[in-house]
Structure formats: C-alpha cells, structure tokens
N, C-alpha and C positions, 0 to 999 in steps of 0.2 A: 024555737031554739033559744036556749038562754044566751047570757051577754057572753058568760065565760067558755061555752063553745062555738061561738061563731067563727072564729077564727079556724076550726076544724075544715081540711079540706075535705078525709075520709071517715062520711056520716058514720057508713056500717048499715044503711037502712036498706040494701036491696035492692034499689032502684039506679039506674043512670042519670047522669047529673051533669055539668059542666062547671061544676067546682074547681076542677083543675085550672082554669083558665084563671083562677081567682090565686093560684100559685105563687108565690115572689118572688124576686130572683134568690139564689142560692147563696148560704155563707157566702164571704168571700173566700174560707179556707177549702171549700168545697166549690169552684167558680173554674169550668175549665173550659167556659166558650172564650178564651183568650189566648188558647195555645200558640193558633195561628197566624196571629197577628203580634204575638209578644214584642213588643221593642227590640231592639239588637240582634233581632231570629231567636229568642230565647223560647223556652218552653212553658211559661206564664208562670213556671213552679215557686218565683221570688213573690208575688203577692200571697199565692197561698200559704209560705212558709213565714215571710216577714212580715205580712200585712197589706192589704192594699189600702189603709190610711196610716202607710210607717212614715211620712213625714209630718204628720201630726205628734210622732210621740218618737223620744229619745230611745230608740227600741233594741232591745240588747246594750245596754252600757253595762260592760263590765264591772267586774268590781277590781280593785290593784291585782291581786294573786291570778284570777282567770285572765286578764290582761299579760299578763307576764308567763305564764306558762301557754298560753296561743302564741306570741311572739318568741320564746323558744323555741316552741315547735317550728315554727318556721325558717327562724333562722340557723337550726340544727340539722333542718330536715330529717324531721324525725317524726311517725306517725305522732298522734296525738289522740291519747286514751279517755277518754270521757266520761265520767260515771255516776248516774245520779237517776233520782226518782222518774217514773214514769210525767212527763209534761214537763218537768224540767229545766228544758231549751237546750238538749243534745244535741239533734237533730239541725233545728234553727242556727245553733253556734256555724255549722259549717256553712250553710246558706249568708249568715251575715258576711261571713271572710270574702267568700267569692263574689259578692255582692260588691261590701266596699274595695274592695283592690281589685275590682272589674278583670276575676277571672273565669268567668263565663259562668253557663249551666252548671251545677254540682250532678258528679257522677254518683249514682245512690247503689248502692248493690246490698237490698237487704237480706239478710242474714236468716236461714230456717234449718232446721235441724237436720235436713238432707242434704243445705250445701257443701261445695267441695271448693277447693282450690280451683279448679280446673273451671267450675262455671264463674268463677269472676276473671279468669284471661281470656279465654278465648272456647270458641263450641264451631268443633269443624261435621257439614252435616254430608258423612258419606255416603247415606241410602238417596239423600236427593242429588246428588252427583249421578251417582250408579242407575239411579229411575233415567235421567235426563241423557246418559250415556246411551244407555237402552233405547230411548224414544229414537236419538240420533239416528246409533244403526240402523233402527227401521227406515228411517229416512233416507239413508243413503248415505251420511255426512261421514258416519266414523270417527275418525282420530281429527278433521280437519281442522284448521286453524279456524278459532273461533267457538271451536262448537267444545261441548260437555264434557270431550276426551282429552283434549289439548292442554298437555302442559299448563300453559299459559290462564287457563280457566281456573286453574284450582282453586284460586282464592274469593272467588266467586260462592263458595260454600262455606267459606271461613269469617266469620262476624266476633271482633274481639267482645268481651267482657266489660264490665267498668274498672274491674283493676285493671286489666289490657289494655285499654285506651288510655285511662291517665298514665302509664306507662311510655306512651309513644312522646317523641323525644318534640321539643315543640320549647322555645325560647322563656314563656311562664309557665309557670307548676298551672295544673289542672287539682279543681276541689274535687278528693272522693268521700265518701260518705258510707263506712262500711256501718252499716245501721244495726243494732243488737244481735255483739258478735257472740253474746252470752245464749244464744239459741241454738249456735253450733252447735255441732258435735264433737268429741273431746280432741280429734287429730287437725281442728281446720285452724285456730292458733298456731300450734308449731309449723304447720304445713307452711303459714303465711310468712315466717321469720325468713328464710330463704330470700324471695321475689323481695320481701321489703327492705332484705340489708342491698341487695345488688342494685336494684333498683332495673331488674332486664329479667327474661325469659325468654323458650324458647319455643319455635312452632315445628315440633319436629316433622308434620307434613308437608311445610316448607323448607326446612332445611335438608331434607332427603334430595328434594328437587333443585335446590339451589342454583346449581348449573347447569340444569337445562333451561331456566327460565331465561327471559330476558333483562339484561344487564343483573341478573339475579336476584329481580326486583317481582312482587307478586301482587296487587289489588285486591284490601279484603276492607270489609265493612266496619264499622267501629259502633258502640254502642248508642253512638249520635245519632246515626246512620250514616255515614257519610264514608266518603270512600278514601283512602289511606294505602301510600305505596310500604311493603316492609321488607327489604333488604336481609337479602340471608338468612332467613327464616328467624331471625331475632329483635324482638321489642325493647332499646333501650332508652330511656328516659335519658332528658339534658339537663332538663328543670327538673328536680326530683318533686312529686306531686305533695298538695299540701293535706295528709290521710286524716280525717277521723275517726276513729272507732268508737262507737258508743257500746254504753253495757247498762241496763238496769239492776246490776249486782246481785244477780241471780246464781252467778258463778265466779272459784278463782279461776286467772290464767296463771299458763308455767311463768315459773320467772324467766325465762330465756326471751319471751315476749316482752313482761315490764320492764324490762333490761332496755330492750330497743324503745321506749316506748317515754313520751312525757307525760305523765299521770295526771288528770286532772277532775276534782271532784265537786260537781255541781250539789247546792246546798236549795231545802225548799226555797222558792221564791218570795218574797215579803210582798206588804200590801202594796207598795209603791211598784213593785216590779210585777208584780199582777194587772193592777191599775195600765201599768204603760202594755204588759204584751196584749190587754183588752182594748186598748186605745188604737193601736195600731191597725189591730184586724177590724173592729167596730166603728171609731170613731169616738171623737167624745162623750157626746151626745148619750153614747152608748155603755160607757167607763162610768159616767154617774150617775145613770139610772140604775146600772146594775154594780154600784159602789157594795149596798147591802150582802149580796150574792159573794162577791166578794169576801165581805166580813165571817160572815157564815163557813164559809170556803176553806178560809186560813184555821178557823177553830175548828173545824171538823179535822183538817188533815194533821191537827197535831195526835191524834189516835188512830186515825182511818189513813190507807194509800189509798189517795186520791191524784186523776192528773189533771194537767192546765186547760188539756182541751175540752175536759167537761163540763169547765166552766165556761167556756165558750158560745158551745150548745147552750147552753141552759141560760144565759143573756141573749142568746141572738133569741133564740124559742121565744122565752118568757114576755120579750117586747110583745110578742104577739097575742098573747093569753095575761086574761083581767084575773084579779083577785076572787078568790082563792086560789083558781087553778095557779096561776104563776107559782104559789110557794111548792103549790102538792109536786108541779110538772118538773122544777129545781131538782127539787130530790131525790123524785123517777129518775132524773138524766145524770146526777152528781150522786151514782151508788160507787160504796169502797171497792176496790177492785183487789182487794185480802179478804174480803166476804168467803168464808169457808163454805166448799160446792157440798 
C-alpha cells in the first residue's frame, strides 16, 4: 500500500479486515458520544455548533452592524431574519446568543417544503389514544382514572413543537432556530405572522376540555421532552422567545413578514473569520496547517457557492492524507454547490 493510501480505512479489496479499529474519533462537529453527559443537561449541540476548541479562538465576533441588529432584535422582541450564503454562520449566530447569555439548548425546527404551521406548535396523536383506549376496554379499565379514556390523560398524546415550547411562558426568552424558512412552502410565512405578533396559541383539544380537567390544567410533553402543565388549553409566552430565521435567499418573503421582522444580512466570511471558525472547531494546530486550504477557499468562492463546512471536512480529512492526495481529496470534498445537475 502506498504512503498516500494508508490512511484509507475502506481498501475495496474483498476481504475482511480490522481496519476499523484503526478509525479516529470523529470531527468534533460530527461528535455525539456527549449528549449524555453535556454539562448543564445540555444536548452536546454547543461544541458541534461553536466549537469544542471555541476558547482558543474569539469565535463569532461580530462586526458593529450584525452586533446592533442581534441586540435590536432582542431588545424589540422581534424575530430576527438572517440571510446569507450557505456556511455563513446563520445557523451558529443563534447557538452563540443562547450560549453567551446562558439561555439554554436552542430550539431548531428545520424548515422543509411540507412543513406547516401546526408541526412547529404542537402534534396531538389521536390514533395512539384511540389504539390505548381500545387496549383499555379489553382490559376492563374504560373511562377509569388514569387510564387512556380519562379526561385527565389527554395530554399524554400532546407533545408541543419547537415554536410551542419556546412559547411557554418561563421568566428568559428561549433560542429558537427556525432554520431555511426559504424551503417552505408559499403559505408557512404568512401562517407564522399571527403566533409571532401574539406571542400565544391555542390547543383547541384542550381548550374543548378545559373544564373538566383539573384546575383546568392538562400535562403534555415539550420538544425537550420534558413535561409541562398548560392551563386552558393556551400557550402564552412571558419572555417573548429570542426567534431566528434564516434564509439562504433562495426566495422573497411577503412584506407583512419583513414588517415584523429585523433583517439582517450575513456577508462571505474573510480569511481572519475563516481562520477563527477553523480554530474553534480544530484547534490551532489545525487553522495553520490548513492556512493554505483556506487561501484556495476564499479564491474559489469569489466565482463558485461554496460553504464553510466544506472546508472543515477537507482540513480535518486532509491531516490525514499525504501529498498528493491531500490537494486531489480538497477538491473532491470543497465541489461548488451552483455546479448545474
């Protein structure tokens, strides 16, 4: 085997091997034997997203304009529209906020061309009521307190949303993260202007039941998983949540949306702000050996859409693949992503 494929875990030759064993651990942005153990009970999602070496490197420093339009947003309480090239740091913006102003896990609800309004509040599941109802009576239970029929169960099949739970009322705003709302479909914009002036919605299978429940109060799941009482069948926020939508400008929205909405427009990154978001997630070590990559990076993308993560890949890769292949393996992994199919 030559110098520049030993690094290869899968030969292609046929045979079984224990090459695997010879495996590394995984990016860190790719790294999710840490969920369980996260600091705080978090969900590990802050290294993958900021870095597990971000205190090696000033990571996210704004510039004055994106500094000033995030703190509007906040102090307006007013979603916060985000829009810029794929790699960008859309995404990362909302993770840094909740991060430094320790407001917990970001709620992510990404965005696809069949979602609706309704799957980012709440998804109530009436066939597995009705199945568990069913099982009951054979049982014998029926309507009994406690079991599948009871009133008091209902919420038991009700698991909010991530717009629903940052919704619920709670002393700090919760990060959500509506992630490329540009993949909707044309009604989920307008749908959204509603729930985001009022800042409440409503569960109308709880509010049917309202008073037969106790103290009117029902137990449903949140997209945490965690369980949460909601009063009157309606979810009203105290802290109004601190929203971001991102968009890779693929589409416009109505103005009745930019209306409510603080616009803000992410610009490609420069060599220094490449350098820091590779530092972050690699390490130094790692920032100047793949400085070159880098350089390459920024020149190609003034013609080519190009994102930040594929130069990620392609430094973490390459450490491991000698000359030649490192340049050939760059290039396989950093292809334009406007390449006509």
């Amino acid at each position: 085997m030559t110098e520049s494929s030993e690094w290869l875990i899968y030969r292609g030759a046929g045979e079984p091997h224990d090459g695997i064993e010879r495996l590394p651990a995984p990016p860190p942005w790719r790294d999710f034997t840490g969920r369980d153990a996260a600091p705080g009970g978090g969900d590990g999602s802050e290294d993958r997203r900021l870095g597990a070496y971000r205190h090696l490197a000033e990571l996210h420093r704004p510039g004055a304009e994106e500094l000033e339009m995030i703190n509007a947003a906040l102090y307006l309480r007013r979603p916060l529209l985000v829009t810029g090239s794929p790699g960008a740091g859309k995404s990362t913006l909302a993770h840094s906020v909740a991060y430094e102003l320790g407001l917990g896990n970001v709620l992510r609800w990404s965005i696809v061309s069949r979602s609706t309004l309704q799957d980012g509040l709440y998804h109530y599941d009436a066939i597995a009521r009705l199945q568990d109802v069913q099982i009951a009576a054979q049982g014998g239970y029926g309507n009994a307190a406690g079991s599948p029929g009871a009133v008091e169960s209902i919420g038991s099949y009700i698991r909010l949303g991530p717009l629903g739970t940052a919704l619920l009322p709670s002393d700090a705003p919760r990060v959500l993260l509506i992630d490329e709302l540009d993949k909707s479909d044309i009604d989920l914009p307008n749908d959204l202007l509603n729930v985001l002036e009022e800042g409440e919605f409503p569960i109308p299978e709880l509010e049917r039941l309202a008073d037969r429940l106790p103290d009117g109060e029902a137990e449903v799941l949140t997209a945490d998983g965690t369980k949460v009482r909601v009063r009157d069948g309606r979810v009203r926020c105290r802290a109004f949540p601190f929203v971001v939508l991102t968009s890779n400008g693929e589409r416009d929205f109505p103005a009745p949306l930019m209306r409510r909405c603080i616009h803000l427009q992410l610009d490609r990154p420069d060599h220094a702000r490449l350098a820091t978001f590779v530092r972050a997630h690699l390490g130094d070590e790692a920032a100047r050996a793949g400085d070159d990559l880098i350089t390459r990076f920024l020149e190609r993308s003034r013609s080519e859409l190009l994102a930040a993560d594929q130069l990620l890949n392609a430094i973490y890769l390459t450490d491991a693949a000698a000359p030649p292949s490192r340049d050939r393996l760059a290039d396989l992994l950093i292809q334009r992503l406007d390449r006509p199919r």
